[in-house]
ZALUM-385677 format. One line per 8 residues: number of its first residue (from 1); their letters; for each residue x, y, z of N, C-alpha, C. Coordinates in steps of 0.2 Angstrom, whole numbers. Layout:
BEGIN
NUM) a) X:Y:Z:X:Y:Z:X:Y:Z  ...;
# end
This chain:
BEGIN
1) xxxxxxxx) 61:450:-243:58:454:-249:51:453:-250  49:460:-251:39:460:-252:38:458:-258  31:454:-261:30:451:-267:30:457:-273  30:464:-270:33:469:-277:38:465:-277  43:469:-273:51:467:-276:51:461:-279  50:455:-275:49:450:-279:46:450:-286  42:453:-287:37:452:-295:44:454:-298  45:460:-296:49:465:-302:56:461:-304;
9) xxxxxxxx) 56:457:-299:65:451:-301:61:448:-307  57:446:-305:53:439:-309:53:443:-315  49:447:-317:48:451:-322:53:453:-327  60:455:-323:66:456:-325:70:450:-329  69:444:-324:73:436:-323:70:433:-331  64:436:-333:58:430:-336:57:436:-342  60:443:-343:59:446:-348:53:448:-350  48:449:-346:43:451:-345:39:456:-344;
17) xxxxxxxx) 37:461:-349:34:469:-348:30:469:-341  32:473:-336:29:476:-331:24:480:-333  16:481:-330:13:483:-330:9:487:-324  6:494:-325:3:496:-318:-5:490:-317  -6:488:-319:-11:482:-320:-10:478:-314  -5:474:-317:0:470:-315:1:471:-307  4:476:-305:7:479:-300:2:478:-295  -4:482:-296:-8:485:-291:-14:476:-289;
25) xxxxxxxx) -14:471:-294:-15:464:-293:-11:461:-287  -5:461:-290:1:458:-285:-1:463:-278  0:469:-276:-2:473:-271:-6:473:-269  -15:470:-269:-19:466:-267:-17:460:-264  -15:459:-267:-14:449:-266:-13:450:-258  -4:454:-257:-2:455:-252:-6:457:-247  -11:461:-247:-16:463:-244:-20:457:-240  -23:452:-247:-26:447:-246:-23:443:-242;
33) xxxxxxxx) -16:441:-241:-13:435:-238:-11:436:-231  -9:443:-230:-5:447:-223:-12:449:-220  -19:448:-222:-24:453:-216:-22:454:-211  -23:463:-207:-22:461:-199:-27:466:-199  -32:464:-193:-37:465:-191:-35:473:-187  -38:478:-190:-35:486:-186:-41:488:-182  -39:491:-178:-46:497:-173:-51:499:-179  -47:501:-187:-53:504:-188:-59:499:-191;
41) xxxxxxxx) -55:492:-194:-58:487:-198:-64:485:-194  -64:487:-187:-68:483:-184:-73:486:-182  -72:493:-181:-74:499:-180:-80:498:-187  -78:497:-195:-83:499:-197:-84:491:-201  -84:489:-196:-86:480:-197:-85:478:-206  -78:479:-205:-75:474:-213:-73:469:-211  -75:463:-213:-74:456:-210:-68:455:-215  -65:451:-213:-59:446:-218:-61:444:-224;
49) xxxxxxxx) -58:443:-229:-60:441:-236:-56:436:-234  -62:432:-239:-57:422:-238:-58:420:-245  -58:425:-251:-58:423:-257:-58:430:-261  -50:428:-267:-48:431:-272:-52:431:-277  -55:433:-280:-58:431:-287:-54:437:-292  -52:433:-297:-47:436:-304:-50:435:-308  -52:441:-313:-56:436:-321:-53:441:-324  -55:441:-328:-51:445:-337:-51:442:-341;
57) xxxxxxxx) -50:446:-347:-51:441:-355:-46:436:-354  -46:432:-360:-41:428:-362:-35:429:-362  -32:427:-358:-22:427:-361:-19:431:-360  -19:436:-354:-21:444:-351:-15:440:-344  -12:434:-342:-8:434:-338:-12:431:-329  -19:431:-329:-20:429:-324:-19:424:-319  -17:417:-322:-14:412:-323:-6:413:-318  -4:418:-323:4:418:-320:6:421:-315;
65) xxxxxxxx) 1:425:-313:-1:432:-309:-2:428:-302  -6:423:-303:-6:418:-297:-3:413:-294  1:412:-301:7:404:-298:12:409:-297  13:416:-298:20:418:-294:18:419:-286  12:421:-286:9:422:-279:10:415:-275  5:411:-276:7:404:-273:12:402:-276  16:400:-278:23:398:-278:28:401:-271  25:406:-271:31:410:-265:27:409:-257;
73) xxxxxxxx) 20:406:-258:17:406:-252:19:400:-247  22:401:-241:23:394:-237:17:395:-232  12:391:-235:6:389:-230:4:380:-234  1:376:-228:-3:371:-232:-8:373:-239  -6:370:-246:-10:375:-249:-10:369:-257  -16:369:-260:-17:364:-264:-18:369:-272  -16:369:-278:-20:369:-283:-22:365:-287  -28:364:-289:-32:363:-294:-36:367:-298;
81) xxxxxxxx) -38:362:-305:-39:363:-310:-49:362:-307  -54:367:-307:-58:369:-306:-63:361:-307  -63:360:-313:-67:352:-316:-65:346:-310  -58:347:-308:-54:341:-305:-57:340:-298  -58:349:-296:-60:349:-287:-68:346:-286  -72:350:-292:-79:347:-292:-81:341:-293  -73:336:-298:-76:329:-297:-74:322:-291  -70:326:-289:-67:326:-281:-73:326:-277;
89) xxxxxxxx) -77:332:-276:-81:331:-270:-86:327:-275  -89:327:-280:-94:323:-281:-91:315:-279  -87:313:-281:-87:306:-278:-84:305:-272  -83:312:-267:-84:311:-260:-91:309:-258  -96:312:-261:-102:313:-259:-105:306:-261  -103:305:-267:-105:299:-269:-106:291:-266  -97:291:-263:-96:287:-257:-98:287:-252  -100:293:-248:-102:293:-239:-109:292:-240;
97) xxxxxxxx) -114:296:-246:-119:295:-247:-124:295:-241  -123:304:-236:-127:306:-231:-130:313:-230  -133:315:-226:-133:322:-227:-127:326:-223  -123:325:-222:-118:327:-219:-112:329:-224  -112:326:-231:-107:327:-236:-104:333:-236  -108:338:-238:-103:344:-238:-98:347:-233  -101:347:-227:-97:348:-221:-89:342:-219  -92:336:-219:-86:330:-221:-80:333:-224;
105) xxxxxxxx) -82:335:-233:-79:335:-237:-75:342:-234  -76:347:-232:-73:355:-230:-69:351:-224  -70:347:-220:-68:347:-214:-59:343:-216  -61:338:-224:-56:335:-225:-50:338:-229  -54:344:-232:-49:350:-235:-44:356:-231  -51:356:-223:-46:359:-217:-40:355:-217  -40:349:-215:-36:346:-212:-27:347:-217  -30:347:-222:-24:346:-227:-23:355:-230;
113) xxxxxxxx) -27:359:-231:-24:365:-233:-28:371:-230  -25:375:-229:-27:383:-228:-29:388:-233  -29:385:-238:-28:388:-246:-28:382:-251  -36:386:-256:-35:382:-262:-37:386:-266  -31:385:-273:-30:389:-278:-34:385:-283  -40:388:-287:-43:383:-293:-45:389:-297  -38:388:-303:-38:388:-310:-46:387:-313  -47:392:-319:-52:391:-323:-57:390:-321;
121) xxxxxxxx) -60:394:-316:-67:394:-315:-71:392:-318  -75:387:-321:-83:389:-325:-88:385:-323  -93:388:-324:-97:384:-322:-103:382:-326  -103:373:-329:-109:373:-335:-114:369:-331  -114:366:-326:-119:360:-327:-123:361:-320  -129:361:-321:-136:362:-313:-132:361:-309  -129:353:-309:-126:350:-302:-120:354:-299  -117:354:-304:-112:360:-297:-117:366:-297;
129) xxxxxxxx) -120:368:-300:-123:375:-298:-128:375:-294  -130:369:-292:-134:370:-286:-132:369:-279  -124:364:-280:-121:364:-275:-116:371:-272  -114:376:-277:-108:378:-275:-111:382:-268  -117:384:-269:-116:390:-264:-116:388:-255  -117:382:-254:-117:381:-248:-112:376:-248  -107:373:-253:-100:370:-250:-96:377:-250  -95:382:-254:-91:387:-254:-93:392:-244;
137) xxxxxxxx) -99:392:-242:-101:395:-237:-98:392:-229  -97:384:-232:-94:379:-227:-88:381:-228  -85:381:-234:-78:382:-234:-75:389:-230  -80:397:-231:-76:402:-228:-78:400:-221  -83:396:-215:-83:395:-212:-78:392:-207  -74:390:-212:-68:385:-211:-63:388:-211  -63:393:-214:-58:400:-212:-53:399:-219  -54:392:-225:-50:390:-228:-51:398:-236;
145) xxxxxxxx) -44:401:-236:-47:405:-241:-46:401:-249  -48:405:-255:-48:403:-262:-45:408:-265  -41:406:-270:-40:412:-276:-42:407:-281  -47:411:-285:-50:411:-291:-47:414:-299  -45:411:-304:-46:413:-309:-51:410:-313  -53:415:-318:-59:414:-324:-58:419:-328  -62:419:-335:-64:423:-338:-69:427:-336  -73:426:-334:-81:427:-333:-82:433:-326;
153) xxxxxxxx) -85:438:-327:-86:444:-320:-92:438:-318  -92:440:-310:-94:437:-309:-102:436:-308  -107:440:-308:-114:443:-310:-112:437:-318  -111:436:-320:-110:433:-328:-110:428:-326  -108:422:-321:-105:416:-321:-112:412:-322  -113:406:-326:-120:400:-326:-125:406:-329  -123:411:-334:-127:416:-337:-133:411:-340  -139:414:-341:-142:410:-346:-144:399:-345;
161) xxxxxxxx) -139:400:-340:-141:392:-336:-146:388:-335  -149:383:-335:-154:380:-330:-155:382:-325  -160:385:-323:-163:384:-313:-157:388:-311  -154:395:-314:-150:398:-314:-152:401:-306  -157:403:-305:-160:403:-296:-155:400:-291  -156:393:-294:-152:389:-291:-144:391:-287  -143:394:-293:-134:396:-292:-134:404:-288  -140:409:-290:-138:415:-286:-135:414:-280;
169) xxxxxxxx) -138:409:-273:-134:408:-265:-127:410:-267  -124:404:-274:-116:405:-271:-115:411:-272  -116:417:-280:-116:422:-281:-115:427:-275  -120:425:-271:-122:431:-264:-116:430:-260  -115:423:-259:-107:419:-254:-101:424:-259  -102:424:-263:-94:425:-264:-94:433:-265  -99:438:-266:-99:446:-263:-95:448:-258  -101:442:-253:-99:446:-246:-91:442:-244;
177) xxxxxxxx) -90:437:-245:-81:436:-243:-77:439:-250  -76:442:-255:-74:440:-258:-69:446:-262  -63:448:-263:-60:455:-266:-62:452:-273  -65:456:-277:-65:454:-284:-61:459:-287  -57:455:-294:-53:463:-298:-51:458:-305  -54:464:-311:-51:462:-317:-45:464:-319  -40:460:-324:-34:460:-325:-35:461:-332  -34:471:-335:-35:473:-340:-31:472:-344;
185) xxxxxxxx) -28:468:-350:-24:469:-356:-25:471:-362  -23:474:-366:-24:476:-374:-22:467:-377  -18:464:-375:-15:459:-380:-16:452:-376  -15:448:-380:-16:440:-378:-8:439:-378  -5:439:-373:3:438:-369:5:433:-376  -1:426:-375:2:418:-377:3:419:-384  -1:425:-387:0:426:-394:5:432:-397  6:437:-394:9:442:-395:16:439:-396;
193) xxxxxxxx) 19:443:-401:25:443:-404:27:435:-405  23:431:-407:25:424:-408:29:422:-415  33:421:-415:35:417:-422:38:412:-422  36:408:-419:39:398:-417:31:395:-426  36:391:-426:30:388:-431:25:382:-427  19:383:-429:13:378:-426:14:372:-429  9:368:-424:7:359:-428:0:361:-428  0:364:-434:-8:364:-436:-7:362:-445;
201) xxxxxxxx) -12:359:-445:-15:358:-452:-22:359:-453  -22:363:-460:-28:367:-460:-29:368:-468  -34:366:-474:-37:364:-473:-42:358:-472  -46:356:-472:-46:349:-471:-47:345:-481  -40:342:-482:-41:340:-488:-36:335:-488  -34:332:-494:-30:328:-493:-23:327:-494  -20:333:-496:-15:337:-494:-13:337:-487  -19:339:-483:-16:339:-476:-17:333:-473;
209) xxxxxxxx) -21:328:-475:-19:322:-472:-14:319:-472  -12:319:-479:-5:317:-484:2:320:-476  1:328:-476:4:330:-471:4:327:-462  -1:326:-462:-4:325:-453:1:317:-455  0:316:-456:3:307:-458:8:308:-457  11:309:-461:18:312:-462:22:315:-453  20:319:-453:20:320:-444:20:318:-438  16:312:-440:13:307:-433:19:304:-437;
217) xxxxxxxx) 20:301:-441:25:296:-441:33:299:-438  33:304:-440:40:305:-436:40:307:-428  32:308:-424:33:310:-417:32:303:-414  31:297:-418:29:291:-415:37:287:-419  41:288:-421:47:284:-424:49:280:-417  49:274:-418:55:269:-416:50:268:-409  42:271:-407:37:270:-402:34:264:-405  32:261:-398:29:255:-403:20:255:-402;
225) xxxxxxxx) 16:252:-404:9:254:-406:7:250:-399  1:252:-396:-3:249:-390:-10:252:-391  -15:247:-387:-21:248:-389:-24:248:-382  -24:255:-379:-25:257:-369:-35:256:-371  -35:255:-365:-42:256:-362:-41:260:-357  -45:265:-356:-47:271:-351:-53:267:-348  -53:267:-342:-60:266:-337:-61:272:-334  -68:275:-335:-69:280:-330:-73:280:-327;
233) xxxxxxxx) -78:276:-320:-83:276:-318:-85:269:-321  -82:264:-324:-87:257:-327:-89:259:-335  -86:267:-337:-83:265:-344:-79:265:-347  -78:263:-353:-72:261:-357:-73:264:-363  -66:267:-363:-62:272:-369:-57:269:-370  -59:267:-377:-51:263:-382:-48:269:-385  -41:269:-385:-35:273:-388:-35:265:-391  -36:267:-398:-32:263:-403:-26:265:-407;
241) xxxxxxxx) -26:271:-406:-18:272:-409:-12:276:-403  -9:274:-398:-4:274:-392:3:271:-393  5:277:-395:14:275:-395:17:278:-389  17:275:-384:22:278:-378:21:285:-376  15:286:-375:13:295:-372:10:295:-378  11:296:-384:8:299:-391:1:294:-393  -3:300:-394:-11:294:-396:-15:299:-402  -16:296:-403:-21:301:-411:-26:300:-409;
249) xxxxxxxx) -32:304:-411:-38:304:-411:-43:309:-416  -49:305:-420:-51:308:-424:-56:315:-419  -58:319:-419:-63:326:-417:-70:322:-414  -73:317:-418:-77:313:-415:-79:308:-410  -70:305:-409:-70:300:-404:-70:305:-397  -66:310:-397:-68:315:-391:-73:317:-390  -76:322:-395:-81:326:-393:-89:325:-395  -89:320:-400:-94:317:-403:-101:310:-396;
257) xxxxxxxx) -95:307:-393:-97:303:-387:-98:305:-378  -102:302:-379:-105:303:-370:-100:305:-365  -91:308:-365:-88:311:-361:-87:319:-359  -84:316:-352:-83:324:-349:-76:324:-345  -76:328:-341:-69:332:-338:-64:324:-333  -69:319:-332:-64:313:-328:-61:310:-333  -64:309:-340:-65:304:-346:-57:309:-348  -57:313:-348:-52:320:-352:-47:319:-347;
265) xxxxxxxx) -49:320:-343:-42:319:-335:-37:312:-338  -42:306:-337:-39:302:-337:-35:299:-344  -37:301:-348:-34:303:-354:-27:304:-357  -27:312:-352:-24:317:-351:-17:314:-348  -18:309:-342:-13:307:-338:-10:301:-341  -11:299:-346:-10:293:-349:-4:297:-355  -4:303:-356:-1:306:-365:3:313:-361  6:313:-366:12:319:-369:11:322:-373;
273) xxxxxxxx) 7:317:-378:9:320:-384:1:320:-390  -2:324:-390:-11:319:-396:-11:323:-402  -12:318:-403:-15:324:-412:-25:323:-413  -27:327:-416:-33:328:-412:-34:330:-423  -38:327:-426:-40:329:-433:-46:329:-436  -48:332:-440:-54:335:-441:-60:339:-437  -56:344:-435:-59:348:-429:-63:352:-434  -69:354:-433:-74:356:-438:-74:365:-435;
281) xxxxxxxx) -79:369:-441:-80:374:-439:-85:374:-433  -86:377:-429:-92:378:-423:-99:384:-424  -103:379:-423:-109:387:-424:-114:382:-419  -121:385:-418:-125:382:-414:-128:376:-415  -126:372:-420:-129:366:-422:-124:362:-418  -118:363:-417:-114:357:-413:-114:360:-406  -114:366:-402:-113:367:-396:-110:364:-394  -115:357:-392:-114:353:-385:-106:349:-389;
289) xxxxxxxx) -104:347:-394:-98:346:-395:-93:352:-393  -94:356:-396:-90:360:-394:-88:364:-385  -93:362:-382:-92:363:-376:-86:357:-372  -89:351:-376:-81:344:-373:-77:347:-375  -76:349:-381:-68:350:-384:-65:357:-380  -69:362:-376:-68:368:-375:-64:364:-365  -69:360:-364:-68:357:-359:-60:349:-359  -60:348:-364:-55:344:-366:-50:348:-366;
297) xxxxxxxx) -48:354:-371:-43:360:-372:-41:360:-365  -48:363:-359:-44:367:-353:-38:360:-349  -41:353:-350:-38:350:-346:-32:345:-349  -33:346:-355:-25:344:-359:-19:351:-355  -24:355:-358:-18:360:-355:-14:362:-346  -18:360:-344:-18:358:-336:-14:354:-336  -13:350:-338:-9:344:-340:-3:344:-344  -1:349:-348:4:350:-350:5:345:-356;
305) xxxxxxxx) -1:344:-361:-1:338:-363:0:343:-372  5:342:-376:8:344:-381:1:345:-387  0:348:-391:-3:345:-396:-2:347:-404  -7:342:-408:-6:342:-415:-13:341:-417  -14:347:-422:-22:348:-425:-22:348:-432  -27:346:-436:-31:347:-442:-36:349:-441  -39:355:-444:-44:360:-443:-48:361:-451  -52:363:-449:-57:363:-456:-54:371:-458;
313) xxxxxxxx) -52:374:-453:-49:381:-453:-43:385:-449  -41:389:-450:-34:390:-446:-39:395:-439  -35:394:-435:-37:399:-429:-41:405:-429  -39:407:-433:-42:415:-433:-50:415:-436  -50:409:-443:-56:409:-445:-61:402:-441  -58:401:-436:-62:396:-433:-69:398:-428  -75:397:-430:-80:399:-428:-84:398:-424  -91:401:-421:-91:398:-413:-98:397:-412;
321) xxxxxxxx) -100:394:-409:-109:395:-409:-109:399:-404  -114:404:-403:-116:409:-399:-114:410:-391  -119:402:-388:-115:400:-383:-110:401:-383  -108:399:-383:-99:398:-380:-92:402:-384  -95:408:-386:-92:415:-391:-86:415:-386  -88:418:-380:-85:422:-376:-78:418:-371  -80:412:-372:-77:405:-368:-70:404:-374  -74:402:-380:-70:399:-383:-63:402:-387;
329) xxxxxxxx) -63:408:-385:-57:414:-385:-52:409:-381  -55:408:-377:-49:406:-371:-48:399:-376  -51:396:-378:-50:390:-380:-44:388:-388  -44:394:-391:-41:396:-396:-34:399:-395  -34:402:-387:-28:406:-386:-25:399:-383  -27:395:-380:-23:388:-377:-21:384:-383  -23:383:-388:-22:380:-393:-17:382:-396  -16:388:-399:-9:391:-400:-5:394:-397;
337) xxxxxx) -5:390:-390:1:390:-386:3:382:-387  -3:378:-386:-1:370:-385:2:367:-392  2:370:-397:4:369:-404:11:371:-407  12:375:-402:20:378:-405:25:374:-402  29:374:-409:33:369:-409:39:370:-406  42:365:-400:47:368:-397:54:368:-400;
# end
């Protein structure tokens, strides 16, 4: 069966609206996986693409579009969460601590896979922006392909950045190997037609601490209280409230403090279950908090990690600083997925 037919069961099996979008997605892919090199490809020197790149708005399916593809794929083949791969090599790099790093680390991703799929593309901080374009340059040298999801076209990626020069190289790497294609939706799939009830409380008063209370006691009933230490790097992050997977946290303790994407991983792998309160409006005064929390969102969700919020405001009137307008759609659209109650 070719991955049409296949899409079309799946779509069928999972009740899920087919789309000509959709369709012509999946029928690249196949394109991208099967290459065979013809008289004419070589004739008009089209080289192999060894990376997929998908973007499109928020909640538009691109996500799903790819785990049916790699799910059905039998090759050596790795997916990761974008934050996860970059803090991988940075403590590859860390450890060998030679000019040889880049190369090493591609040679040790040959050895284990043919393909790496990295979820949620973004790019915020110089140091990966200044590294990506000559490890991604070793990687298609290595013959190793990528599929890419993001929101972001790709001229757009580290917009507005530090030493944004710096990052052009990957931009030019990833043209010349790269099939790029947006996946158009009118609707946000995770929110459309939804009628399960949320674990949101909103607004911030004492009514709804009255209620959050209320709540955490019953999803911590008969768990018993423990007080974890997180290490990450020679820090330490105390979870003072930890019932068995389930851990609460004030909006401050996450996003207010000196953490990033390992801090949130390791977190992340510790729970099932968090409630997260007093999540404020956003505007440009807090940014840099709200960029953890946008970056904490993506990797609770990766993680499959349940949750429960008090909010200064319900979703829809939840506001954004400038920066991060474009970003924090997706951030909104993961949240009222991660909040309905099963």
């Amino acid at each position: 069966m070719n991955l049409q037919d296949s899409f079309k069961e799946f779509c069928n099996k999972n009740k899920l609206e087919e789309n000509i979008q959709q369709k012509e997605i999946i029928n690249l892919l196949d394109k991208f996986f099967n290459h065979k090199e013809t008289f004419l490809s070589r004739l008009f020197k089209q080289r192999e693409k060894f990376c997929f790149y998908l973007y499109g708005k928020v909640g538009v399916g691109k996500t799903m579009l790819l785990n049916f593809v790699y799910d059905r794929l039998e090759i050596k083949k790795h997916r990761q969460h974008f934050n996860e791969f970059m803090i991988n090599f940075h403590d590859f790099r860390h450890e060998k601590k030679d000019n040889n790093t880049i190369s090493a680390f591609v040679k040790k991703l040959k050895k284990k896979y043919d393909l790496i799929y990295l979820d949620e593309f973004q790019v915020t901080n110089i140091v990966d922006a200044m590294i990506l374009g000559k490890l991604f340059e070793v990687i298609f040298d290595e013959k190793i392909k990528i599929i890419i999801t993001t929101n972001t076209k790709l001229n757009n990626l580290y917009k507005d950045g530090l030493q944004r020069d710096q990052f052009l190289p990957f931009i030019s790497i990833i043209k010349k190997f790269s099939l790029q294609k947006e996946l158009l939706l009118k609707d946000d799939y995770r929110i459309k037609n939804n009628e399960k009830l949320q674990e949101i409380f909103f607004p911030l008063n004492e009514k709804t601490t009255f209620r959050i209370n209320k709540r955490f006691r019953e999803i911590t009933r008969n768990k018993n209280k423990e007080r974890k230490i997180v290490t990450t790097k020679g820090r330490d992050f105390i979870i003072e409230n930890f019932y068995s997977g389930v851990a609460r946290f004030n909006f401050e303790d996450l996003c207010d403090k000196n953490l990033g994407a390992e801090d949130y991983i390791n977190i992340a792998n510790l729970c099932n279950h968090v409630l997260i309160e007093d999540i404020p409006k956003f505007n440009n005064d807090n940014s840099n908090q709200q960029l953890r929390f946008i970056t904490l969102i993506d990797i609770f969700y990766e993680k499959k990690v349940r949750l429960t919020l008090s909010l200064e405001e319900n979703f829809d009137n939840l506001s954004s600083s400038n920066k991060h307008l474009e970003i924090f759609k997706r951030t909104v659209s993961r949240m009222f997925e991660m909040t309905k109650c099963p």
